[in-house]
C-alpha positions in Angstrom: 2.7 40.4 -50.8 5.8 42.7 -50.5 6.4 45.2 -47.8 7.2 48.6 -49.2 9.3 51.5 -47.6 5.8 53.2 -46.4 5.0 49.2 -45.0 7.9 49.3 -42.9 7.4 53.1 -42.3 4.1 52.2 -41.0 5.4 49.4 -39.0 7.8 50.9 -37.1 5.1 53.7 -36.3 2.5 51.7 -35.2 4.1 48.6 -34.0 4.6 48.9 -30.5 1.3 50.5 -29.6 -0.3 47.9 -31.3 1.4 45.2 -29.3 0.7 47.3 -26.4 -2.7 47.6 -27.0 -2.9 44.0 -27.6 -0.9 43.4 -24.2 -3.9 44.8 -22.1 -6.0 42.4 -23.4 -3.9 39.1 -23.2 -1.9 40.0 -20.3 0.8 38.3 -22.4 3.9 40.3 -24.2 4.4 37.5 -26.2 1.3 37.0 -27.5 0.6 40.1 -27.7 3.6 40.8 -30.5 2.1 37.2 -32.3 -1.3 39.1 -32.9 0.4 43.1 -33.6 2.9 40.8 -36.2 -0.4 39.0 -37.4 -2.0 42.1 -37.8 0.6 43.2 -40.2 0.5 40.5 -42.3 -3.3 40.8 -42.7 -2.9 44.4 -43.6 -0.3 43.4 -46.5 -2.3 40.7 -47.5 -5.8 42.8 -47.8 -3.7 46.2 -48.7 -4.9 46.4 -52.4 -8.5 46.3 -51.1 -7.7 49.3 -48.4 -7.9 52.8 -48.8 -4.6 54.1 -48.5 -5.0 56.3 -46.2 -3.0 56.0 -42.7 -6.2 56.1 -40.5 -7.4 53.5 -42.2 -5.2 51.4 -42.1 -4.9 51.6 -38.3 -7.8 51.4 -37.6 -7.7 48.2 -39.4 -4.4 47.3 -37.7 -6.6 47.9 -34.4 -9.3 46.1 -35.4 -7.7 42.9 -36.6 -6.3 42.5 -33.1 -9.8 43.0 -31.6 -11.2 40.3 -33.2 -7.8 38.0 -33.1 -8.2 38.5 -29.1 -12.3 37.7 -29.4 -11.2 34.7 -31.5 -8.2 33.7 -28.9 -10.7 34.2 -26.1 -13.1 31.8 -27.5 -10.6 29.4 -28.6 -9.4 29.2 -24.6 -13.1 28.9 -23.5 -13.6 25.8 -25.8 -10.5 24.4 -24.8 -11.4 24.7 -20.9 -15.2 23.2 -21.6 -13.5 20.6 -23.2 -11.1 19.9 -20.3 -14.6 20.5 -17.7 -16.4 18.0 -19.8 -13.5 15.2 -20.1 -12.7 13.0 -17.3 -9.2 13.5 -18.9 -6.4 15.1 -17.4 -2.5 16.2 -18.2 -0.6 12.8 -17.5 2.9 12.4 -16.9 5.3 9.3 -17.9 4.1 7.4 -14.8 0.6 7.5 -15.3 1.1 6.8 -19.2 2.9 3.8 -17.9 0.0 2.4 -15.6 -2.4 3.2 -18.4 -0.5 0.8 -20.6 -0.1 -1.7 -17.7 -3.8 -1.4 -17.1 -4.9 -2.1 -20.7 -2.2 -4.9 -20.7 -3.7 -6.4 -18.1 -7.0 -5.9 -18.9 -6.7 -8.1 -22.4 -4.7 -10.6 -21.1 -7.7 -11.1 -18.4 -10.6 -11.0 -21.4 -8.2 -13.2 -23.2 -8.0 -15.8 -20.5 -11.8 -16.0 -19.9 -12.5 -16.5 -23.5 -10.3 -19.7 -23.1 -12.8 -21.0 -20.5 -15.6 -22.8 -21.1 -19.2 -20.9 -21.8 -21.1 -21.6 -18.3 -17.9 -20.9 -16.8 -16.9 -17.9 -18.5 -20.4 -16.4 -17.6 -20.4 -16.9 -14.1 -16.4 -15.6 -14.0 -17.7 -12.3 -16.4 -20.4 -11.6 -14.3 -18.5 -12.3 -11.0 -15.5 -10.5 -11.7 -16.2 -8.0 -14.8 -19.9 -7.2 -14.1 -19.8 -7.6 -10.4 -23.0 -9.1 -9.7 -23.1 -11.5 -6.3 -22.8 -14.8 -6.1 -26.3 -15.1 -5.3 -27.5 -12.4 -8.2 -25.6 -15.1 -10.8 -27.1 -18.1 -9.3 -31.0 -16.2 -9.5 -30.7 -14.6 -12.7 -28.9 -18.2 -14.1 -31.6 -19.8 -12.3 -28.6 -22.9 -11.1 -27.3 -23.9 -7.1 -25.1 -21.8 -5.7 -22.8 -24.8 -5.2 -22.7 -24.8 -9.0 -21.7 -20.6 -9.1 -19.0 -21.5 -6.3 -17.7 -24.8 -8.1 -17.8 -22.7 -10.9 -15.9 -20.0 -10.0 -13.2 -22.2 -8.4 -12.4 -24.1 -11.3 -12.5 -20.5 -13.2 -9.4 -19.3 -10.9 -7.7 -22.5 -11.1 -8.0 -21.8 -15.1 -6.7 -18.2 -14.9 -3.8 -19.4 -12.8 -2.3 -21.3 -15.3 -3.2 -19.1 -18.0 -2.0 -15.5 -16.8 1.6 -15.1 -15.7 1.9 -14.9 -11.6 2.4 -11.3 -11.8 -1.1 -11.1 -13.6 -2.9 -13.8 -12.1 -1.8 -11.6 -8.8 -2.9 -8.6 -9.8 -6.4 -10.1 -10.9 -7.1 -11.2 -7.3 -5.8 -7.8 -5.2 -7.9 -6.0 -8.0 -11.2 -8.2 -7.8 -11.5 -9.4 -4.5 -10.7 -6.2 -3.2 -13.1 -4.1 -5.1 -16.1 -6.8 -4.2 
């Protein structure tokens, strides 16, 4: 809709209490001339259903910045629940990186252990992914512990010549470590 001369007269009239008005509540100039501006252009876009008479119109000017702050206020609170209820945090280029070394890492280890044989593959998996004990995999798989160690030995020497060095590295510091 167009802005006529008593638009702009209005405007220029009301504008800066309105953003000042809208600046006690946000504590933020900038925002606070977004919602005044927004509060125009709700005004001209609802005009031909407002009585035009100037009290109105402010007081619809006023109001549309009430509930645009309720609205911004609610929108901030969902936003910081969110951020309360996510493990997730802001993460700069360097943690971006390790996340994609991480997942690199991760699929080339899952890719390797599908390669090995089943009975070995599910002693390594539940060694190394699950982290169950040596003794936990030989009850549970009802076999010797000689068999889980044997096992497990010819499961590293597997991964060594499947993974690069730097990965095959990186899967001991990070396993035996942990356990």
């Amino acid at each position: 809709m167009k802005a006529t001369d008593q638009d702009r007269h209005l405007f220029n009239k009301h504008y800066r209490a309105l953003c000042y008005f809208a600046c006690q509540m946000v504590q933020n100039e900038r925002v606070a001339e977004d919602l005044a501006q927004d509060a125009f252009v709700a005004y001209l876009n609802n005009k031909t259903e407002l009585p035009d008479d100037e009290n109105a119109i402010k007081s619809f000017l006023y109001s549309s910045i009430k509930y645009a702050v309720y609205n911004l206020s609610r929108h901030n609170k969902v936003v910081q629940k969110f951020w309360r209820r996510t493990s997730f945090t802001e993460l700069d280029d360097i943690d971006y990186e390790h996340q994609i070394i991480r997942a690199e890492f991760t699929t080339a280890i899952h890719e390797a252990l599908e390669k090995l044989p089943e009975g070995c593959r599910k002693i390594m998996t539940m060694s190394y992914v699950d982290g169950y004990s040596n003794e936990e995999i030989a009850q549970e798989l009802q076999v010797s512990m000689n068999t889980i160690k044997t096992q497990k030995r010819r499961g590293l020497g597997v991964l060594r010549e499947k993974l690069n060095f730097d990965y095959f590295s990186l899967f001991i510091l990070t396993f035996y470590i942990n356990f």
